[in-house]
C-alpha positions as CSV (number, residue, x, y, z in Angstrom):
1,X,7.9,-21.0,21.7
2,X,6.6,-18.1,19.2
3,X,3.6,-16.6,20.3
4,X,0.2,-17.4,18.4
5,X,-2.7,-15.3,18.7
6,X,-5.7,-17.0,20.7
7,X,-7.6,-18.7,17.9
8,X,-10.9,-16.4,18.2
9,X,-8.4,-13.4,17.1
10,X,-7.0,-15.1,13.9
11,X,-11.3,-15.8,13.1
12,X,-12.2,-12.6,13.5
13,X,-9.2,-11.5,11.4
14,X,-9.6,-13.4,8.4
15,X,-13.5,-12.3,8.9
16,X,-12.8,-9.4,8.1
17,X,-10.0,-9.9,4.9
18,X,-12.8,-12.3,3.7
19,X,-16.6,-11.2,4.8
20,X,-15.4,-7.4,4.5
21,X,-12.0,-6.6,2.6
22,X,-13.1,-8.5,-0.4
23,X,-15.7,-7.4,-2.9
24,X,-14.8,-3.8,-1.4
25,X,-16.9,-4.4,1.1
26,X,-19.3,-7.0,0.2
27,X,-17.0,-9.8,0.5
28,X,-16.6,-12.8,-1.0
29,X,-19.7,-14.7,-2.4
30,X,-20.4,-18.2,-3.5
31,X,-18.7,-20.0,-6.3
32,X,-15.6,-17.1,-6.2
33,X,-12.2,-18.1,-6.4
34,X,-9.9,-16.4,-4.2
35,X,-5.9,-16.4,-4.1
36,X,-4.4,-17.2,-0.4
37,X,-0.6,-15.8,-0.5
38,X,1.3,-16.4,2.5
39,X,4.6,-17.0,3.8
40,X,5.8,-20.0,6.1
41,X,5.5,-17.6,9.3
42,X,1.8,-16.5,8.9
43,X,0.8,-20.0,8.6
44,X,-1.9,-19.9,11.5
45,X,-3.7,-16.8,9.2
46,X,-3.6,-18.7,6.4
47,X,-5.2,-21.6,7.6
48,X,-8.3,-19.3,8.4
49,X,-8.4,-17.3,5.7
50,X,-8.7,-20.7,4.1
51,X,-11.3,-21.8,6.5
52,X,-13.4,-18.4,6.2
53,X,-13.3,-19.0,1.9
54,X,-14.9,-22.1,2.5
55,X,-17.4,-20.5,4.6
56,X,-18.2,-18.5,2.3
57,X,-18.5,-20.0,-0.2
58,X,-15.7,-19.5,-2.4
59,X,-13.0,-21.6,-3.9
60,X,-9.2,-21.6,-2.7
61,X,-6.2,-21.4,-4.9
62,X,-3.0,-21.8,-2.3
63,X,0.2,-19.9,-2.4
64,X,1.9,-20.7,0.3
65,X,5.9,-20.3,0.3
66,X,8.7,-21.1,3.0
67,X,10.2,-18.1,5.4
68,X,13.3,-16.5,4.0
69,X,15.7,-16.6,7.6
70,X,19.1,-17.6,8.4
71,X,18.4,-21.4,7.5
72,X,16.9,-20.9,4.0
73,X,16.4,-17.9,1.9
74,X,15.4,-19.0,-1.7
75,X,14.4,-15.0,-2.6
76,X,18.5,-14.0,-1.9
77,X,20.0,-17.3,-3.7
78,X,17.7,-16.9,-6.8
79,X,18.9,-13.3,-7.1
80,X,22.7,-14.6,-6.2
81,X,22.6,-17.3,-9.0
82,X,20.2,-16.1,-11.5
83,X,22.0,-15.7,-14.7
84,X,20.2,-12.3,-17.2
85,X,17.4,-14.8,-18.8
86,X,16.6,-15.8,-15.4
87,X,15.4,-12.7,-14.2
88,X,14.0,-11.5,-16.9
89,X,11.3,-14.8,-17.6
90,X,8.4,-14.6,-17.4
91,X,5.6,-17.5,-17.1
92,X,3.2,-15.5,-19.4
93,X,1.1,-18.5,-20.1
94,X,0.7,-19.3,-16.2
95,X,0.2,-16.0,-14.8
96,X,-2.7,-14.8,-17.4
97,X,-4.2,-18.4,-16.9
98,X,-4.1,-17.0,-12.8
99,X,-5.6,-13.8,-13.3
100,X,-8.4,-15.0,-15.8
101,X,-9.0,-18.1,-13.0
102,X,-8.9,-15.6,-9.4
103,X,-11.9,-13.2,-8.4
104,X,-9.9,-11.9,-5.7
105,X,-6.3,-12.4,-3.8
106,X,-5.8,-11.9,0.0
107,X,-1.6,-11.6,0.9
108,X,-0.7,-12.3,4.3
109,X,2.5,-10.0,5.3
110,X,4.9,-12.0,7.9
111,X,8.5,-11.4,7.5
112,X,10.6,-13.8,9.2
113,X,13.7,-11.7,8.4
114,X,13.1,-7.7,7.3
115,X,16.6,-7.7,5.9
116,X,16.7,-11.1,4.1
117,X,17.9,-9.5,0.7
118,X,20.6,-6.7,2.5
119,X,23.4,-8.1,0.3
120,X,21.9,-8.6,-3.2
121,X,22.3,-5.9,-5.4
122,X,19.0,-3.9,-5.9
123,X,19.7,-3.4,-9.7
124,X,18.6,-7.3,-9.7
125,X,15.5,-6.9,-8.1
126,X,14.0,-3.9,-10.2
127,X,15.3,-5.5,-13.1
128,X,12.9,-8.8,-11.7
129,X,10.3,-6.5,-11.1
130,X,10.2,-4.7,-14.6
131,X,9.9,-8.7,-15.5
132,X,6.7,-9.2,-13.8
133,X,4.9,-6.2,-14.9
134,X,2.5,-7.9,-17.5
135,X,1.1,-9.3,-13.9
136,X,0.0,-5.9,-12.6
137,X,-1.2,-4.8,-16.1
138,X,-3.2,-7.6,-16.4
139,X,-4.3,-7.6,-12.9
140,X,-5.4,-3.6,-13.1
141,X,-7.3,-4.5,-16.1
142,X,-9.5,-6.8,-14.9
143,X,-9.7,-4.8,-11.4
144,X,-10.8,-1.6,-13.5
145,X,-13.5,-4.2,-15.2
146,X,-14.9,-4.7,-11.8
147,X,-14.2,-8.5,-11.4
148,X,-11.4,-8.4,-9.1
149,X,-10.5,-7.5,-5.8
150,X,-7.5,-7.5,-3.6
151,X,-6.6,-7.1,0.3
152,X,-3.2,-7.4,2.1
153,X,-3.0,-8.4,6.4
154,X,-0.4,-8.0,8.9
155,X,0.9,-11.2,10.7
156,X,3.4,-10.1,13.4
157,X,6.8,-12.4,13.6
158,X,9.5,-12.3,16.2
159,X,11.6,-10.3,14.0
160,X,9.2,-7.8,12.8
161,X,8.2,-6.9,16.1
162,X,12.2,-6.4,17.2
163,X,12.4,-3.9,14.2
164,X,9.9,-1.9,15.8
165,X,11.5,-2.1,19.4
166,X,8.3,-3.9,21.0
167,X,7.6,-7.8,22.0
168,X,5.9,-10.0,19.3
169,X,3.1,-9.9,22.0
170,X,3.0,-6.0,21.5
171,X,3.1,-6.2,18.2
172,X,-0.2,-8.0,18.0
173,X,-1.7,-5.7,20.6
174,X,-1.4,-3.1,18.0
175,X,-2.3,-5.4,15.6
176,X,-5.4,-6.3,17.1
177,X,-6.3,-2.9,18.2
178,X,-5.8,-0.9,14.9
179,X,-8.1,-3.9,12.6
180,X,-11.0,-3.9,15.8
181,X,-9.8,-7.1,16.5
182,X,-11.0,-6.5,20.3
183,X,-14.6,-5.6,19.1
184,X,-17.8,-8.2,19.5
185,X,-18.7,-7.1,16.1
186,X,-15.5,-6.1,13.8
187,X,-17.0,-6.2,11.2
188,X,-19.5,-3.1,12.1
189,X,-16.7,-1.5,13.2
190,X,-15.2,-1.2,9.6
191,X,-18.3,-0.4,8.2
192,X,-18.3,2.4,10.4
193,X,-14.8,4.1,9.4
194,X,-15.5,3.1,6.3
195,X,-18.9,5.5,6.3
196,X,-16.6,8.3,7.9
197,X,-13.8,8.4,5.3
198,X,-16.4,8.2,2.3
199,X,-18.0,11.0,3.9
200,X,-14.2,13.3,3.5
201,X,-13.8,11.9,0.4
202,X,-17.2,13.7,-0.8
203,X,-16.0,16.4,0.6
204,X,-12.8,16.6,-0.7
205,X,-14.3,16.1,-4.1
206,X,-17.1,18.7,-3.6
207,X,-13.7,20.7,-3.4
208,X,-13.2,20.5,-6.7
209,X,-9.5,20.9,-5.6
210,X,-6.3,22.3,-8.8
211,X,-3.7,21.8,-6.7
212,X,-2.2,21.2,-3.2
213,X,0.8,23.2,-1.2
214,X,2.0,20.9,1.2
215,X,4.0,23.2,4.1
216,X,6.3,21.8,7.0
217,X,10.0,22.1,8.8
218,X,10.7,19.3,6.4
219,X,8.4,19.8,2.9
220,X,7.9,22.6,0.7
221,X,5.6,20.8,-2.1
222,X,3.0,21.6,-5.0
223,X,1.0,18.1,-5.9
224,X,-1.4,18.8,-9.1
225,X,-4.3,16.9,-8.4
226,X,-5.6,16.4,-12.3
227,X,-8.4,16.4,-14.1
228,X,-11.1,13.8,-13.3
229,X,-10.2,12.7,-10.4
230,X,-11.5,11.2,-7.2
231,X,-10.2,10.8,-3.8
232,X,-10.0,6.9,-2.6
233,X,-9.9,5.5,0.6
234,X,-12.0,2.6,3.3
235,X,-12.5,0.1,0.3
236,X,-10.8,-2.9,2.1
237,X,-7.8,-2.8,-0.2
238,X,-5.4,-2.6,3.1
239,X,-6.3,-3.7,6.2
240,X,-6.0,-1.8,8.6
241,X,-6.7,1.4,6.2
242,X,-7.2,5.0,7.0
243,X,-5.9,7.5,4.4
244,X,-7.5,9.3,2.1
245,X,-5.5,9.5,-1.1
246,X,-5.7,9.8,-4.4
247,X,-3.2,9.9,-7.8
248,X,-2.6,13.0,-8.8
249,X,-1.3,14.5,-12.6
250,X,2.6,13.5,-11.7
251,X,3.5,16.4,-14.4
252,X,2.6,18.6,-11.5
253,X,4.7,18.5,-8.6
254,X,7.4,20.9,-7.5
255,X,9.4,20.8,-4.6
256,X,11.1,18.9,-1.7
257,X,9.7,16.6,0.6
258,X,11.6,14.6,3.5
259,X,10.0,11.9,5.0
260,X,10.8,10.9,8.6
261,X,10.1,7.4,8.8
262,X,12.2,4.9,7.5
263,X,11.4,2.4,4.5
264,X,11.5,-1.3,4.8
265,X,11.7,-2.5,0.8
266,X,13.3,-4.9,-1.1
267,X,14.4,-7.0,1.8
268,X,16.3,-3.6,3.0
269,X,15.4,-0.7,5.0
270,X,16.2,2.9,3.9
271,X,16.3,5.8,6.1
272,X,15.9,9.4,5.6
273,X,14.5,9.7,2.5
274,X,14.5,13.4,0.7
275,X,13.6,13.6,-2.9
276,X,13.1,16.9,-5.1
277,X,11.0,17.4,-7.7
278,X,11.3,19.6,-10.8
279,X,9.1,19.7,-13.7
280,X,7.3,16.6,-11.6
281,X,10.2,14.4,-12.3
282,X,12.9,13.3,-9.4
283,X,15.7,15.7,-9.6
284,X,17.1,14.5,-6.6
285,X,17.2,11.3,-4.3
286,X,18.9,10.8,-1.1
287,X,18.7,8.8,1.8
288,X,21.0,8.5,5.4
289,X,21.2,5.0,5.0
290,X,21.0,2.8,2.0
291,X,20.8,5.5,-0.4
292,X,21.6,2.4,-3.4
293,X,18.2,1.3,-3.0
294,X,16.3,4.5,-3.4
295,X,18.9,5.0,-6.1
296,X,18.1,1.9,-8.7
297,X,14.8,1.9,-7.8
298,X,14.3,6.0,-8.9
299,X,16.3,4.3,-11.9
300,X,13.2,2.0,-12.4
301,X,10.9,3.0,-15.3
302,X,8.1,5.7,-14.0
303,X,9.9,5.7,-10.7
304,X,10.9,8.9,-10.6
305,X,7.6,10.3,-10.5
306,X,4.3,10.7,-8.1
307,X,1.8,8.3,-8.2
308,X,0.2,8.7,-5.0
309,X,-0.9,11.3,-2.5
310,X,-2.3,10.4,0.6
311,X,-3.7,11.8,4.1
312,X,-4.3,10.1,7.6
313,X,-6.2,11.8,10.0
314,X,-5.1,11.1,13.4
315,X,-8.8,10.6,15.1
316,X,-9.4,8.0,12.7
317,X,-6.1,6.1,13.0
318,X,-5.9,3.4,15.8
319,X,-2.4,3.0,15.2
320,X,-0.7,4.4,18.1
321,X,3.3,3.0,17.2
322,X,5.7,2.6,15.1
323,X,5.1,-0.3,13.0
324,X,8.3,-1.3,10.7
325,X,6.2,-2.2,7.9
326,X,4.6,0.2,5.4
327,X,1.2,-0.8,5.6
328,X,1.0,0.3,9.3
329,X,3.3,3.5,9.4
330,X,1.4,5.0,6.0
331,X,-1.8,5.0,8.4
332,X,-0.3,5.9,11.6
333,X,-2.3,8.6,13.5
334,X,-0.4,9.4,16.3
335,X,0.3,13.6,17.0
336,X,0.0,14.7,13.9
337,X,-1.5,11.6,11.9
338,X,0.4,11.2,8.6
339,X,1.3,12.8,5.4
340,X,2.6,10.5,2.6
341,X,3.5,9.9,-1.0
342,X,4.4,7.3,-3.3
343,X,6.7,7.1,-6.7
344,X,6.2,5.1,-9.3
345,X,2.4,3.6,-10.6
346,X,-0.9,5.1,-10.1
347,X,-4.0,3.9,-9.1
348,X,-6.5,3.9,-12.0
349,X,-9.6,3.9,-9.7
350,X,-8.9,7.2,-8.9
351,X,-10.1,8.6,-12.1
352,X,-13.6,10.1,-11.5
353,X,-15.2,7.4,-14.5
354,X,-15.6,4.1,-15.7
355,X,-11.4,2.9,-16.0
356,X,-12.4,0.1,-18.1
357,X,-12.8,2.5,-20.9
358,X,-9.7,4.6,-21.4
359,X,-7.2,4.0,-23.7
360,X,-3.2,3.6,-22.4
361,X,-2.7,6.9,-25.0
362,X,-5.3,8.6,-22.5
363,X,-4.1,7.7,-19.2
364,X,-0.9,9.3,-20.5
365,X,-2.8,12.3,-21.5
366,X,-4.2,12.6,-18.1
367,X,-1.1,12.5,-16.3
368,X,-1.8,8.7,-14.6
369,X,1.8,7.4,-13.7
370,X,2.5,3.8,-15.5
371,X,5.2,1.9,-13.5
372,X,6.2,-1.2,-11.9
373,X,7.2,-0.1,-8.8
374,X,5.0,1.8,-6.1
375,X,6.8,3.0,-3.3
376,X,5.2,4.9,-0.5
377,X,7.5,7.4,1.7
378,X,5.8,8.5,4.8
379,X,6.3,11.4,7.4
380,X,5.0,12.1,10.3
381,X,5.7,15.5,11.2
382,X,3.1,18.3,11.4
383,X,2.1,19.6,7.8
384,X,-0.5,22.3,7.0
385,X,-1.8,21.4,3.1
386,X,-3.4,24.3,1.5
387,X,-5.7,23.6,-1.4
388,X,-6.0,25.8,-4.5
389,X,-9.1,25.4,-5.9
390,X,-10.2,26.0,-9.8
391,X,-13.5,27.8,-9.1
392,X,-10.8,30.6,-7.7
393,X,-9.7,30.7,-3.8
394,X,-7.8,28.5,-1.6
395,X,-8.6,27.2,1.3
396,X,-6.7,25.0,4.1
397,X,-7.4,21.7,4.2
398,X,-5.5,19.4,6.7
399,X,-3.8,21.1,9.8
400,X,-2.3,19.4,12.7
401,X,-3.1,16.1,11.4
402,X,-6.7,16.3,11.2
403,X,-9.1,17.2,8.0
404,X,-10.0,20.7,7.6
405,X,-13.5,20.4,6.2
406,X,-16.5,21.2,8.4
């Protein structure tokens, strides 16, 4: 029989995706509408996600869709028989009638097969994704307006938990330790971390950082951070979440970079990922395994360069294992906590204003990477980042996996 957490964990859980992640941090109030996404296998989350919008207050729209495994997998047969029209509609008149109706969407991850889309060809799915890129736009818009929100939750499968090594049971053990899931009062506990990274972030931004050097056995990197810009992090938008990050001007980076962990995307997991930069363009992509992915998606429109820099320091980090999933290995703390980047789209929060009122001419002026693809790439390995600052100076910033700014 698979294992289901005891029902006081899954409460607690959408708690905090609802009461905290929500609203960055306010949660969601009366009379809000909020989009439930979740696969077949995280059905016991979504059913208190549900249960905690009600609670609240709020108004649910479902999306609930069956698990892609050995017995059905619509996601591979619709890129298997889709004919060119197929993947490149669509629903315009649905999906703005979606964003105009949701004040915020909480996704529940649960992969019931990590490698449900191994044989498609990857060309299909960027090609799918380039599709559905009015849908960011237009969600980005009305999230730089201020009137919507979004979170994303881990719910461990069987088959997750085997890509990481561990039992399904040890898989929520982490689970349950790295969201405070184990506290009396979770939700004080995020309001706490949350207090800790906004006070690096000050700091970072007191900095009033040029550029970074980012210096390891496997990275030799320049990352310009840009002009008016802000460091991001404990906002709810992941949970768990403890990087600091922020987009920097893509035109900026030089270098090399190899990240250690491998990538689970597209239904396919990549391994040893090294990517050059020149001119802060990819140059070079290659990976050990499943290089064709990395390949077509580089391909992908504003792929090929930086729109995302990011920092974990390990004494914030509960996260003690590998995760095989993304939004658990970016935040890793471990030895020497994590170092990480991502091609492809920025995040227009990051600019140090109101979002709401620059032009597309001007986020292109500032060096804000427009794409529909955002892949993070994360290392673990020790790194020493030096920052050069534009009062004059440099100073080190993050060594051994820990912050740098007492």
């Amino acid at each position: 029989m698979t294992y289901i957490p005891p029902r006081e964990t899954l409460e607690r859980y959408a708690s905090i995706l609802v009461d905290f992640a929500l609203g960055g941090g306010r949660g969601v109030q009366p009379g809000e509408v909020v989009r439930v996404a979740a696969p077949e296998s995280g059905k016991p989350l979504y059913a208190e996600l549900q249960k905690a919008v009600w609670r609240a207050g709020g108004h649910v729209i479902g999306a609930y869709q069956p698990d892609d495994d050995h017995n059905v997998n619509l996601s591979r047969d619709f890129y298997e028989s889709a004919s060119a029209a197929q993947l490149d509609h669509f629903p315009a008149r649905y999906m703005r009638g979606l964003v105009d109706e949701m004040d915020h969407q909480v996704s529940v991850i649960a992969d019931s097969d990590p490698h449900a889309l191994d044989s498609v060809d990857p060309a299909r799915i960027m090609r799918r994704g380039e599709a559905m890129r009015p849908l960011l736009d237009w969600r980005g818009e009305k999230e730089n307006a201020g009137r919507f929100t979004w979170t994303l939750g881990l719910y461990g499968t069987p088959a997750m938990a085997a890509e990481a090594g561990m039992s399904v049971e040890e898989y929520w053990e982490q689970i349950v330790h790295a969201c405070f899931l184990d506290s009396e009062d979770p939700l004080a506990r995020w309001r706490e971390v949350g207090e800790r990274l906004d006070e690096t972030r000050r700091r970072l931004d007191a900095l009033d950082i040029e550029r970074l050097h980012i210096e390891g056995e496997d990275v030799d990197l320049w990352v310009t951070i840009g002009e008016r810009r802000q460091w991001l992090g404990g906002r709810g938008r992941n949970i768990p979440s403890f990087e600091i990050f922020t987009s920097p001007d893509w035109r900026g980076t030089q270098g090399w970079i190899y990240c250690n962990q491998p990538l689970y995307r597209y239904g396919n997991l990549v391994k040893g990922i090294r990517l050059v930069f020149v001119d802060g363009r990819v140059t070079e992509a290659t990976a050990e395994e499943n290089e064709r992915v990395l390949t077509e998606m580089i391909a992908t429109e504003g792929a090929d360069r930086v729109g995302e820099f990011s920092l974990t320091d390990r004494r914030f980090s509960r996260i003690t294992r590998f995760m095989a999933h993304t939004l658990y290995d970016e935040n890793v703390g471990g030895s020497f906590g994590n170092t990480h980047i991502a091609v492809g789209r920025s995040y227009q929060d990051a600019y140090a204003g109101d979002p709401s009122d620059v032009t597309d001419e001007q986020w292109e002026q500032l060096g804000f990477n427009s794409s529909s693809v955002h892949t993070d790439i994360v290392s673990t390995t020790d790194r020493l980042v030096t920052a050069q600052l534009r009062g004059g100076g440099e100073r080190v910033i993050y060594r051994g996996g820990e912050f740098q700014l007492d």
